[in-house]
C-alpha positions as protocol buffer text, in pm:
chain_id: "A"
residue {
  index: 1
  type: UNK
  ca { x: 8182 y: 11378 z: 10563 }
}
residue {
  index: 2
  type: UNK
  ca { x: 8253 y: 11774 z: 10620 }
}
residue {
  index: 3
  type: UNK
  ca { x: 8076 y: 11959 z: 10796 }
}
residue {
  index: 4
  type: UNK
  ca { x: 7998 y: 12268 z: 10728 }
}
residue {
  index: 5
  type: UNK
  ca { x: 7845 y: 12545 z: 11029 }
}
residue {
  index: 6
  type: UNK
  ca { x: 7962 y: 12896 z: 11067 }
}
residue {
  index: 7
  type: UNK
  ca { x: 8183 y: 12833 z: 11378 }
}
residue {
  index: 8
  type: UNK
  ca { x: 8369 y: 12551 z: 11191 }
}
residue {
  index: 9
  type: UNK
  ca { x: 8455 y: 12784 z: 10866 }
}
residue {
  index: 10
  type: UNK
  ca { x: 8568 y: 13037 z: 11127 }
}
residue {
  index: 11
  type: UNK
  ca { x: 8858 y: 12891 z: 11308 }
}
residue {
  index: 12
  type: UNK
  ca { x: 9206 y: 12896 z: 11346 }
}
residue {
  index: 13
  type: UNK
  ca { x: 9447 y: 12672 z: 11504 }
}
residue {
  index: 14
  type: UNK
  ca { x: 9732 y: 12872 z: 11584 }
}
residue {
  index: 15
  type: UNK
  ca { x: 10075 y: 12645 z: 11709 }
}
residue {
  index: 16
  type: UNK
  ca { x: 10379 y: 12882 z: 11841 }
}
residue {
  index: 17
  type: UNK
  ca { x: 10695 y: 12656 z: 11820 }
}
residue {
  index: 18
  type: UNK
  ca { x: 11087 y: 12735 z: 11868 }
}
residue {
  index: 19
  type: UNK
  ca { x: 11306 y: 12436 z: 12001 }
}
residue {
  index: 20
  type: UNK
  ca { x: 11152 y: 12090 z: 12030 }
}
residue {
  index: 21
  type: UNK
  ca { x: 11130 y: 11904 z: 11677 }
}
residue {
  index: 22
  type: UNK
  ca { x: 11051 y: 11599 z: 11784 }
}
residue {
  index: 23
  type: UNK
  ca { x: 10746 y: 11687 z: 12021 }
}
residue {
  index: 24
  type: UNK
  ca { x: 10588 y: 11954 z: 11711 }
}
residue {
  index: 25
  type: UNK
  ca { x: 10651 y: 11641 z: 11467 }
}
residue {
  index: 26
  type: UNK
  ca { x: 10428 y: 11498 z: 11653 }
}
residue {
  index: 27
  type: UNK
  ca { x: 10187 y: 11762 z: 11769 }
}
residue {
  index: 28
  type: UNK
  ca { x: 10163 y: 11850 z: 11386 }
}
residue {
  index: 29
  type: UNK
  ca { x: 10113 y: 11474 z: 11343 }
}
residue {
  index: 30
  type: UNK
  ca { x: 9805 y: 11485 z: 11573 }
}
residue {
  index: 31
  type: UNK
  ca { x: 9671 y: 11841 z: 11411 }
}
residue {
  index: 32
  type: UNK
  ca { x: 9618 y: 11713 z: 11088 }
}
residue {
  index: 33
  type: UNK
  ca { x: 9445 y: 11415 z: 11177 }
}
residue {
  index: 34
  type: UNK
  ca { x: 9188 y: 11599 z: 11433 }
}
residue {
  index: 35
  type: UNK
  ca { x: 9133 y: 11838 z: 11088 }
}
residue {
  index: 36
  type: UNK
  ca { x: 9129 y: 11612 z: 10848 }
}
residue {
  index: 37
  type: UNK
  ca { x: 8765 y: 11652 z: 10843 }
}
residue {
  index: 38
  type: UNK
  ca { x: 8728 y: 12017 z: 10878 }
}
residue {
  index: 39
  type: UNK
  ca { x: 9019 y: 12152 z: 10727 }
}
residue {
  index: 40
  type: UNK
  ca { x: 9043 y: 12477 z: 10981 }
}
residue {
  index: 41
  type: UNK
  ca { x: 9370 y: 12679 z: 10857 }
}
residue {
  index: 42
  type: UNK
  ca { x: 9650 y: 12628 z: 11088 }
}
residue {
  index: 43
  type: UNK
  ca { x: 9877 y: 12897 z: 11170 }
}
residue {
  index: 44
  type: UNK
  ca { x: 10223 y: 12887 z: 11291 }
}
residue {
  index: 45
  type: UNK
  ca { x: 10449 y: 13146 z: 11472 }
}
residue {
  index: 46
  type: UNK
  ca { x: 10828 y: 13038 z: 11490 }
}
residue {
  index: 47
  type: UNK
  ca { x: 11057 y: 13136 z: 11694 }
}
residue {
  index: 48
  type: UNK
  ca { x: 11357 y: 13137 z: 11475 }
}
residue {
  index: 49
  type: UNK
  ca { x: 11662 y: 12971 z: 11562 }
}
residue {
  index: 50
  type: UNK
  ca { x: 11649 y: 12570 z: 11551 }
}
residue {
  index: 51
  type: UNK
  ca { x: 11740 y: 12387 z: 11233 }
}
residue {
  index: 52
  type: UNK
  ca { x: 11550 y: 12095 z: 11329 }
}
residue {
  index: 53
  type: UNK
  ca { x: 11240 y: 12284 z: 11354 }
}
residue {
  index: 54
  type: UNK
  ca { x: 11277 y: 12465 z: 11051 }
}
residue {
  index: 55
  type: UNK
  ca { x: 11291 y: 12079 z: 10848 }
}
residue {
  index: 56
  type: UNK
  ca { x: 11035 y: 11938 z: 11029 }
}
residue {
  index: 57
  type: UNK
  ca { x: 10799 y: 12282 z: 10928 }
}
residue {
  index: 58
  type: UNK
  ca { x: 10938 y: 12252 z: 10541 }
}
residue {
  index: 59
  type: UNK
  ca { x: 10796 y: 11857 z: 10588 }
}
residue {
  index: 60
  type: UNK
  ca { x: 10441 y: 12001 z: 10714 }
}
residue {
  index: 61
  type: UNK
  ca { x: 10433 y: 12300 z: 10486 }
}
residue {
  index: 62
  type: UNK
  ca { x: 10163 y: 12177 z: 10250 }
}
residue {
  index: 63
  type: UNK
  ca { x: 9919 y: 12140 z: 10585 }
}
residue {
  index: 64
  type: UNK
  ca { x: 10006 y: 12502 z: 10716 }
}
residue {
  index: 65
  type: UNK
  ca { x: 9828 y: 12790 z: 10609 }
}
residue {
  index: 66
  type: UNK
  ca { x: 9973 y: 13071 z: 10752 }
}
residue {
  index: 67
  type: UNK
  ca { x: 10334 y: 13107 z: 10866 }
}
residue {
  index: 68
  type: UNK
  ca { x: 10468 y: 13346 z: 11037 }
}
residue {
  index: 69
  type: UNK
  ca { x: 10851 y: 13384 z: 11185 }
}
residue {
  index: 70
  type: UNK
  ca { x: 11012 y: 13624 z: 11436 }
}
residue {
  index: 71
  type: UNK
  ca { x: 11301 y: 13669 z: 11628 }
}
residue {
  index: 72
  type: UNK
  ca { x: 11316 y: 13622 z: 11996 }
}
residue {
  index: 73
  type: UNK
  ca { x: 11704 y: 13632 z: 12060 }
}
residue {
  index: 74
  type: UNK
  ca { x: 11723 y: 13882 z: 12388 }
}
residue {
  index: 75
  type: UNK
  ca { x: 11360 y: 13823 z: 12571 }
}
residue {
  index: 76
  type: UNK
  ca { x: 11325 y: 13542 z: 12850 }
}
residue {
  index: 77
  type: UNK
  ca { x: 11170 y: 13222 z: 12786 }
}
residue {
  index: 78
  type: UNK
  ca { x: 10816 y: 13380 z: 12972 }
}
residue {
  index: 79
  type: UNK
  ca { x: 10849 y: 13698 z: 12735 }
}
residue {
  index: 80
  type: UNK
  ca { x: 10886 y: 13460 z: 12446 }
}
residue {
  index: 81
  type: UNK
  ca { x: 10578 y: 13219 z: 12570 }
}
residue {
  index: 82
  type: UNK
  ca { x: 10373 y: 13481 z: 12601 }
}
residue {
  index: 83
  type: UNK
  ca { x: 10482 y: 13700 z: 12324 }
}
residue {
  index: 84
  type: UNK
  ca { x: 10405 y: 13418 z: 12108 }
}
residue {
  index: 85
  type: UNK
  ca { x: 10099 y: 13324 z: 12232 }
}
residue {
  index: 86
  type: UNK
  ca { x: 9935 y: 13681 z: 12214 }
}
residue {
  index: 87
  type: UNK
  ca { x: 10049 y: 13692 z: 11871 }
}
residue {
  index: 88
  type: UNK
  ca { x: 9845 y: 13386 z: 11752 }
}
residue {
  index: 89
  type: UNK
  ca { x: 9581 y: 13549 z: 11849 }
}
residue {
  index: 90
  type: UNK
  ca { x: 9621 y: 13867 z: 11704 }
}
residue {
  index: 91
  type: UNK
  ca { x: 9719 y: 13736 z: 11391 }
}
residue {
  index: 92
  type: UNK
  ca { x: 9366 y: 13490 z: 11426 }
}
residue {
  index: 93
  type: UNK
  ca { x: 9140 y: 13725 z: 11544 }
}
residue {
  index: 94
  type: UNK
  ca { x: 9255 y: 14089 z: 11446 }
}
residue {
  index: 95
  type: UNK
  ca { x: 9407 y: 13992 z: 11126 }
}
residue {
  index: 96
  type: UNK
  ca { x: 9226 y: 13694 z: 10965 }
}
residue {
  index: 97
  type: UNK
  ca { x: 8893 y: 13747 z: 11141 }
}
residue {
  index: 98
  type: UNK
  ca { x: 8818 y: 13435 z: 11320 }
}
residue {
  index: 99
  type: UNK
  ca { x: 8516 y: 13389 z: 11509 }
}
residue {
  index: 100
  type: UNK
  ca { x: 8770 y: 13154 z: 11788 }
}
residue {
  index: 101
  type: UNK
  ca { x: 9181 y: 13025 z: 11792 }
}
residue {
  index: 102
  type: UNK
  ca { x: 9273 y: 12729 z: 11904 }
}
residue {
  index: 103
  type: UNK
  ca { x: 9622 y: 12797 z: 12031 }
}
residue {
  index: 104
  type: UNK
  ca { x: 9855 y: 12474 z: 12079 }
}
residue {
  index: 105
  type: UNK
  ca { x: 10179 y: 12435 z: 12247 }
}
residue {
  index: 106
  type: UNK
  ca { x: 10393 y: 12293 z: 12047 }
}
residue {
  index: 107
  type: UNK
  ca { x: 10501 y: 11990 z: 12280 }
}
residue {
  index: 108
  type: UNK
  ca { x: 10082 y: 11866 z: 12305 }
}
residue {
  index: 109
  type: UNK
  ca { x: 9908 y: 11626 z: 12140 }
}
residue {
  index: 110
  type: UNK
  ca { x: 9553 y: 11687 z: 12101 }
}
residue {
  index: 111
  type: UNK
  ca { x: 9295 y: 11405 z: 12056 }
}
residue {
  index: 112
  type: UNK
  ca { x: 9206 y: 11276 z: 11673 }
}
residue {
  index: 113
  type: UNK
  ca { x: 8770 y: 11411 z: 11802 }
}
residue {
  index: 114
  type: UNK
  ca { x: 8907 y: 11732 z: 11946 }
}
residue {
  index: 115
  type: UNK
  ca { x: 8868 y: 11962 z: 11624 }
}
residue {
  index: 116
  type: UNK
  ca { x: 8471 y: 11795 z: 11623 }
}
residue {
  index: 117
  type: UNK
  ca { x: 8445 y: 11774 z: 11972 }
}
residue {
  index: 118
  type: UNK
  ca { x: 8557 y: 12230 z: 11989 }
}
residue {
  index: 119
  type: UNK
  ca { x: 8295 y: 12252 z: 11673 }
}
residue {
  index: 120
  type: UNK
  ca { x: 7978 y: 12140 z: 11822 }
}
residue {
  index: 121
  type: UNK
  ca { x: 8035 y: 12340 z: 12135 }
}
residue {
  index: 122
  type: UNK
  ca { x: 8119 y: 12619 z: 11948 }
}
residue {
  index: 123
  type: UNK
  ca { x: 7764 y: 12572 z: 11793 }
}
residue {
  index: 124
  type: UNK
  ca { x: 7609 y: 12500 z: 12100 }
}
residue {
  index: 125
  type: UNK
  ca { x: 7747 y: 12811 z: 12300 }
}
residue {
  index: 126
  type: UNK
  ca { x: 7936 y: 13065 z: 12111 }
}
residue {
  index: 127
  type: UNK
  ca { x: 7693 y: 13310 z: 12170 }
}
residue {
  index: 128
  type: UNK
  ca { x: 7627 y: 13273 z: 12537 }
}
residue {
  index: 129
  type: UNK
  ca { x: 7749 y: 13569 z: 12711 }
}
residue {
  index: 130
  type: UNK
  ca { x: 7920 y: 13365 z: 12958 }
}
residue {
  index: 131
  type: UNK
  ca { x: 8127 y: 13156 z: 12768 }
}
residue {
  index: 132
  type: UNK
  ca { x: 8470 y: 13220 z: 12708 }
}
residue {
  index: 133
  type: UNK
  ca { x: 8625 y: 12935 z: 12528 }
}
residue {
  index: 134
  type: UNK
  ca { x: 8728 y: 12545 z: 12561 }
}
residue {
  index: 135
  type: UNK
  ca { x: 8966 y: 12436 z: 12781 }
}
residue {
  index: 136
  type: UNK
  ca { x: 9098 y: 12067 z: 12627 }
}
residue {
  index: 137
  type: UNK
  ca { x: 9271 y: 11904 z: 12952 }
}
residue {
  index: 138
  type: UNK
  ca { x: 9150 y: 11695 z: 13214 }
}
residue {
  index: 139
  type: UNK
  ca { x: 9259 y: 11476 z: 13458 }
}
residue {
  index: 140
  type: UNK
  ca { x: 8968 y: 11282 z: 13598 }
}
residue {
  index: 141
  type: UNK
  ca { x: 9041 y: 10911 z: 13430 }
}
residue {
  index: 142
  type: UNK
  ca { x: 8859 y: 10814 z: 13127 }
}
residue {
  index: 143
  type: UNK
  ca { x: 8606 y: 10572 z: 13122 }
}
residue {
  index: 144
  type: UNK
  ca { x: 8308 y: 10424 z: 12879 }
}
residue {
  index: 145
  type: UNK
  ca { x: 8077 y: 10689 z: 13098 }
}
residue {
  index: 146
  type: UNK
  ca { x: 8261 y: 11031 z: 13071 }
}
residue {
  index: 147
  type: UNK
  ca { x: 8464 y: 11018 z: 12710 }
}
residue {
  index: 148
  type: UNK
  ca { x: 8164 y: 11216 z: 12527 }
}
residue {
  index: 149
  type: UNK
  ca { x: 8114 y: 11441 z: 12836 }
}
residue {
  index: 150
  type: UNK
  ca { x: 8201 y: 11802 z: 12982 }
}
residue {
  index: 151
  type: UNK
  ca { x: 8149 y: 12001 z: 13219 }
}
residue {
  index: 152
  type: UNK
  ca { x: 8147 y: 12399 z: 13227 }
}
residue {
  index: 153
  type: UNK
  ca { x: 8357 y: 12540 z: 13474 }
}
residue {
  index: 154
  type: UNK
  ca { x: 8434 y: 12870 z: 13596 }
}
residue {
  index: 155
  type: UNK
  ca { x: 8813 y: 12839 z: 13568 }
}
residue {
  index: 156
  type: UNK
  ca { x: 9105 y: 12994 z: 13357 }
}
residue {
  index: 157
  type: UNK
  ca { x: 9233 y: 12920 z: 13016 }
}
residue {
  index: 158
  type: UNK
  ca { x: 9436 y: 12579 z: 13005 }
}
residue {
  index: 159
  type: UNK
  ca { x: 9767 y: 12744 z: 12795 }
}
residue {
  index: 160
  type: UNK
  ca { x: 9838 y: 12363 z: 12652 }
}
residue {
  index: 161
  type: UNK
  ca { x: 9545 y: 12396 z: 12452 }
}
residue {
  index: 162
  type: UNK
  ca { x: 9260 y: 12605 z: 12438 }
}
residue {
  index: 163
  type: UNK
  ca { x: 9026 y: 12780 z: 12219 }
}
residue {
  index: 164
  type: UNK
  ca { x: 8875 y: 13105 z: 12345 }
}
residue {
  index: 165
  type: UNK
  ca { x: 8587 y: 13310 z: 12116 }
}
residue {
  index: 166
  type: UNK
  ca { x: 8639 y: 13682 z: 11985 }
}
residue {
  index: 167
  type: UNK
  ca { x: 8403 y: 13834 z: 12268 }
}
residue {
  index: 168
  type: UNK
  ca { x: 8640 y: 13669 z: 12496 }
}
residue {
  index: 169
  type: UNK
  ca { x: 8964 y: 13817 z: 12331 }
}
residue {
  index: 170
  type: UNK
  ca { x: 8770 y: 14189 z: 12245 }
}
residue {
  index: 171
  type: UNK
  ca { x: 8749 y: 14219 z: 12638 }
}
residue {
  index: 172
  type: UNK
  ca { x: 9131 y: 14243 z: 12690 }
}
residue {
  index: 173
  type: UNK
  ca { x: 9372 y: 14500 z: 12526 }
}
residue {
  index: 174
  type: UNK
  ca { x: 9636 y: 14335 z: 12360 }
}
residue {
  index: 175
  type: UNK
  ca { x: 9873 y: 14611 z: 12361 }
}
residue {
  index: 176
  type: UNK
  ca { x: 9873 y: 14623 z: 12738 }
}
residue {
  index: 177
  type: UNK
  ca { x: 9871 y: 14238 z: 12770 }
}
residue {
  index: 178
  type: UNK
  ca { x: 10240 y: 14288 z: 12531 }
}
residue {
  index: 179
  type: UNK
  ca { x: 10382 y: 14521 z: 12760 }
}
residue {
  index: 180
  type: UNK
  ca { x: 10306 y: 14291 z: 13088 }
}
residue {
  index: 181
  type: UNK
  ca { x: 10448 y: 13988 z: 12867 }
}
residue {
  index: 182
  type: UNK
  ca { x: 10791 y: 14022 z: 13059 }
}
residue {
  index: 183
  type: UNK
  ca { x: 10626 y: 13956 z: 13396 }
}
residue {
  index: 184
  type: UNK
  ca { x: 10294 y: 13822 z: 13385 }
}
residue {
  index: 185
  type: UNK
  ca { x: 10189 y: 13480 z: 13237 }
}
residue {
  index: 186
  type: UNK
  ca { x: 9946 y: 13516 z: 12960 }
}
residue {
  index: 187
  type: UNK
  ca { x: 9690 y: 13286 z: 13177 }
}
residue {
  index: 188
  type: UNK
  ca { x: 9717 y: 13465 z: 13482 }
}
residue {
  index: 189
  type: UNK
  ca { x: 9630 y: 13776 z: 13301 }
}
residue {
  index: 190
  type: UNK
  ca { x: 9300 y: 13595 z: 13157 }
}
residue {
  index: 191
  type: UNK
  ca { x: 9230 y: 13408 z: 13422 }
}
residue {
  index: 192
  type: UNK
  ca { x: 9001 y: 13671 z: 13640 }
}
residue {
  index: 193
  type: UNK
  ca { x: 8812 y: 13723 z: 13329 }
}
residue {
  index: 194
  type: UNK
  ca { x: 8735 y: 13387 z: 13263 }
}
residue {
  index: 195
  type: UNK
  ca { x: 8607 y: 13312 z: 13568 }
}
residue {
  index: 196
  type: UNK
  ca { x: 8364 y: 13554 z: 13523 }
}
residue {
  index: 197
  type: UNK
  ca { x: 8155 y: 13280 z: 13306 }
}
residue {
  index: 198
  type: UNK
  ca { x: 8278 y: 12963 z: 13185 }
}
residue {
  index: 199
  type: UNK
  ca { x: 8493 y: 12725 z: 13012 }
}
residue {
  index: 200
  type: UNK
  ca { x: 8372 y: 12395 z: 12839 }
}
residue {
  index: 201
  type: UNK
  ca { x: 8579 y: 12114 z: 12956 }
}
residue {
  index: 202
  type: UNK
  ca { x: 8590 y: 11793 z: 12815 }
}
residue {
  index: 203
  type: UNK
  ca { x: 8540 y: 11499 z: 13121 }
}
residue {
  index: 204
  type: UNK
  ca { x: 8811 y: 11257 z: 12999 }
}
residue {
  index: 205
  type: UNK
  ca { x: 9148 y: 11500 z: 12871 }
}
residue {
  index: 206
  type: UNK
  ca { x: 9148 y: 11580 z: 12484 }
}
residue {
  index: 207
  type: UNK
  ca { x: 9536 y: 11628 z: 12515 }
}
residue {
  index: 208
  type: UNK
  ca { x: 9855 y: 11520 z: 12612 }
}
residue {
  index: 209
  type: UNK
  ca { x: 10124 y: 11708 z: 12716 }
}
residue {
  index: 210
  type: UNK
  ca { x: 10481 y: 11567 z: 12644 }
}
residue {
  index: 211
  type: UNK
  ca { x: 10651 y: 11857 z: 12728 }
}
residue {
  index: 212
  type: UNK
  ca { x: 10908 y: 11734 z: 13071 }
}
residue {
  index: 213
  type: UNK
  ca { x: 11199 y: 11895 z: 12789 }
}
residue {
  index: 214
  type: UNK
  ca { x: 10988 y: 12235 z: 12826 }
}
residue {
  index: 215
  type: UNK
  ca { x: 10998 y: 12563 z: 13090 }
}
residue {
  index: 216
  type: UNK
  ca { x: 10704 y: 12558 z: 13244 }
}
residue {
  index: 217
  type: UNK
  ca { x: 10640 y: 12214 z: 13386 }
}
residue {
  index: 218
  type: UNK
  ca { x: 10769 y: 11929 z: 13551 }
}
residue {
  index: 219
  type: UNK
  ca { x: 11088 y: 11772 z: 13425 }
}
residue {
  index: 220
  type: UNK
  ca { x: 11049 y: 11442 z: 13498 }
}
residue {
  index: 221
  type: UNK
  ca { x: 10845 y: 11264 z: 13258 }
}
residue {
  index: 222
  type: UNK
  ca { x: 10683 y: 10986 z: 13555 }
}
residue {
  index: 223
  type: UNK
  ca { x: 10549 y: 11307 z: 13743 }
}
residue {
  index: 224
  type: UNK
  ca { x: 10236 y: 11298 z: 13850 }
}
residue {
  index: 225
  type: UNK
  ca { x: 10060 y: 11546 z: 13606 }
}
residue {
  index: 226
  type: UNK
  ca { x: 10238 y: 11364 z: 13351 }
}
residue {
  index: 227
  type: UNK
  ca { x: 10030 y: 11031 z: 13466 }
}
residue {
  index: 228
  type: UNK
  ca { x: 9685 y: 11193 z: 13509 }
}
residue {
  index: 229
  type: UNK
  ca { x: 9665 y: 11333 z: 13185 }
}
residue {
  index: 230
  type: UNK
  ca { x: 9809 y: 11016 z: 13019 }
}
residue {
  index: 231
  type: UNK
  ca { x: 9503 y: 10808 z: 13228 }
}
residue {
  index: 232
  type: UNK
  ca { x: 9249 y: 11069 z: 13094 }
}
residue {
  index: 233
  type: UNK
  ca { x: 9389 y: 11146 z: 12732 }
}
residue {
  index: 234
  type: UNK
  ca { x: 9102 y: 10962 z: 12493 }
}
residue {
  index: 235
  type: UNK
  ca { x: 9416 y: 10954 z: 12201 }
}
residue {
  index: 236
  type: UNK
  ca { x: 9288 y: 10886 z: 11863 }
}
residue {
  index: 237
  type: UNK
  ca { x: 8957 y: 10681 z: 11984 }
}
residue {
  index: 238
  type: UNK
  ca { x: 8664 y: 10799 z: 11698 }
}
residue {
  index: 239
  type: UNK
  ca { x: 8440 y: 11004 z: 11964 }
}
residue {
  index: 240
  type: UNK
  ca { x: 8109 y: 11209 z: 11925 }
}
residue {
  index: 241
  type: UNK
  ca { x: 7972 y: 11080 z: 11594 }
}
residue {
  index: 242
  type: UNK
  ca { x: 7621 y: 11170 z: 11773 }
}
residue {
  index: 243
  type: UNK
  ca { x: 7758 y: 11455 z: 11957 }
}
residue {
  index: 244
  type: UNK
  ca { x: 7852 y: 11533 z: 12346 }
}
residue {
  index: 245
  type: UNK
  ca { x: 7655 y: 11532 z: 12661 }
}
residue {
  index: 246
  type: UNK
  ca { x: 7656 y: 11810 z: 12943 }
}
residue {
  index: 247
  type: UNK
  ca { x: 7747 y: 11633 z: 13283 }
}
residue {
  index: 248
  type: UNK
  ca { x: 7890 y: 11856 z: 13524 }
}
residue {
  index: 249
  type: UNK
  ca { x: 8164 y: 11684 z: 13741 }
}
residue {
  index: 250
  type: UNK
  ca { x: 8394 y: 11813 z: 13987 }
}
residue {
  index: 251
  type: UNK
  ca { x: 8738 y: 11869 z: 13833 }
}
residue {
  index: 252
  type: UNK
  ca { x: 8941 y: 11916 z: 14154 }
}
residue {
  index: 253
  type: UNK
  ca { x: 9312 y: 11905 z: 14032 }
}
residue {
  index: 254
  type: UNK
  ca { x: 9338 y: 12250 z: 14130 }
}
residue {
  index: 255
  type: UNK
  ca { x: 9105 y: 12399 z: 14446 }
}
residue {
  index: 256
  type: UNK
  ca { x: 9009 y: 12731 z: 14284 }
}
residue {
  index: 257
  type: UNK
  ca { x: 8769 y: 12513 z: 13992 }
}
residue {
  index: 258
  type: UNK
  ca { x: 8436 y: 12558 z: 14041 }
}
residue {
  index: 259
  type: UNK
  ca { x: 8161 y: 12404 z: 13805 }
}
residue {
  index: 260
  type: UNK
  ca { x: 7966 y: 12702 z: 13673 }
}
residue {
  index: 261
  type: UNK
  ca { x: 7602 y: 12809 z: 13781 }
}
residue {
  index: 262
  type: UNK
  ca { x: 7416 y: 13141 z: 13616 }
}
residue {
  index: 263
  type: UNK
  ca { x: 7293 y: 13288 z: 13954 }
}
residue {
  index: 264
  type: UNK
  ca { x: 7600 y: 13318 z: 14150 }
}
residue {
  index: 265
  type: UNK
  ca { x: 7739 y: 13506 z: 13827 }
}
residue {
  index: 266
  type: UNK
  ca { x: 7701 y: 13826 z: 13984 }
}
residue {
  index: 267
  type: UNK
  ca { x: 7925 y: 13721 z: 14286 }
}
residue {
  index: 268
  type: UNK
  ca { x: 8171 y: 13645 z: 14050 }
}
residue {
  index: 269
  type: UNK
  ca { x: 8239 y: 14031 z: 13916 }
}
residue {
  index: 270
  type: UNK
  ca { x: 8202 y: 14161 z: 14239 }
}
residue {
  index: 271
  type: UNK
  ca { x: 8461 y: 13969 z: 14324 }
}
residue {
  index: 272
  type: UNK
  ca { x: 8627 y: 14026 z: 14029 }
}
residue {
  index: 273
  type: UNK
  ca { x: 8638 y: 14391 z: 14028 }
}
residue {
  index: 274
  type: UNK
  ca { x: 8719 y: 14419 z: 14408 }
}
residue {
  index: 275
  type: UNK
  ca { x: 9047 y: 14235 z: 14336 }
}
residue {
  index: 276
  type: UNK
  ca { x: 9121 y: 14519 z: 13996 }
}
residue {
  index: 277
  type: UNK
  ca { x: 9070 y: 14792 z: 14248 }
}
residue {
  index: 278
  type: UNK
  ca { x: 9330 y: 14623 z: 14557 }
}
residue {
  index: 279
  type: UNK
  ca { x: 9549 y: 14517 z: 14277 }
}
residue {
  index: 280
  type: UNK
  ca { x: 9585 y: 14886 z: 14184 }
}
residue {
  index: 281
  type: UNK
  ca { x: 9620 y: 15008 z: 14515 }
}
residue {
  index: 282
  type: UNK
  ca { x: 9875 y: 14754 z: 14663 }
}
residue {
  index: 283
  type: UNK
  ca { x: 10087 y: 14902 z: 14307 }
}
């Protein structure tokens, strides 16, 4: 059955791609079958260039609703990541007028309850001040007690997949964040911002990231990070038929996550801006 809110009608999944046919086969695979319910239009930037992307996008074509190409040929692989990424969401929130973009990388697999899983916390917290968006990884294993969890955390976006809301994206100015695209990750950019409040995170990971033929993480395919996420990743299990259940956790893959609490808010943006103004200074 569809179901039919005002966050759901107002989304966009947005999937940059360029080189790796086989891994957005299969993230397009997995994008369709998390929608199949909703039917959320799905963008798609590409990165011109690859013949074997091109056929496997002229396969999909009847599932994607807006396509967009562009040229890359001169800018480094970072320009191009983030070029890319900003662009999904200008195209989803500035042009089409989406209420939050789910932006994909095109060598993830999201889970088959992630599209349901982003809509009911989009109806549960999209207007809270403090929250920015959905971050879809985790590596704490799954189990029969955590798969229709999350936590909120005061943490950065997750760039394999994550939604963030309009109020989140109307903070930053996209022109500027285009002309730091040569230097600065897209994330790193966000990531003061976001810590500000807080991103829902699922418990057990609502992706999978096949990406070791990629250029931003490890190469071998046995690493680690590679494991955790395959131990958490709930694949295409039917999840959160009654909905999802707030139980904060500690998520301590990386030592800056915190798990979010209202009061010490303020703490946060003092912090926050006292890093903008010795940023500025040290330039």
């Amino acid at each position: 059955m569809r179901r039919v809110n005002y966050a759901a009608k107002n989304g966009i999944i947005a999937i940059p791609t360029f080189s790796r046919a086989t891994e957005l086969s299969m993230c397009l695979d997995q994008v369709v079958l998390a929608n199949q319910s909703f039917n959320i239009p799905i963008l798609v930037i590409h990165q011109t260039g690859n013949e074997d992307v091109e056929k496997v996008l002229k396969s999909y074509r009847q599932h994607i609703d807006y396509y967009f190409q562009l040229d890359g040929d001169g800018l480094s692989p970072l320009e191009n990541i983030n070029r890319n990424r900003i662009l999904a969401y200008i195209i989803g929130f500035n042009w089409l007028n989406s209420d939050w973009v789910l932006a994909i990388e095109e060598d993830v697999l999201i889970s088959q309850d992630s599209i349901n899983f982003i809509n009911i916390v989009m109806q549960k917290y999209y207007r809270y001040p403090g929250f920015r968006g959905i971050n879809l990884g985790s590596r704490i294993p799954k189990s029969d007690h955590n798969k229709e969890t999350y936590s909120k955390l005061r943490f950065g976006i997750n760039g394999q997949a994550s939604a963030i809301t309009r109020r989140t994206w109307n903070y930053f100015n996209y022109r500027k964040l285009m002309k730091k695209s040569a230097s600065h990750p897209f994330d790193g950019e966000f990531e003061s911002f976001f810590k500000s409040g807080f991103m829902v995170t699922p418990n057990a990971s609502r992706l999978k990231d096949i990406g070791w033929n990629g250029t931003h993480a490890p190469k071998d395919s046995n690493a680690i990070y590679y494991k955790e996420l395959e131990s958490s990743w709930v694949g295409n299990e039917k999840l959160g038929v009654t909905g999802y259940t707030l139980q904060n956790v500690d998520h301590n893959w990386r030592n800056d996550i915190r798990i979010y609490k209202w009061f010490t808010t303020p703490w946060h943006i003092i912090k926050r801006q006292i890093a903008i103004v010795l940023s500025k200074r040290l330039k």
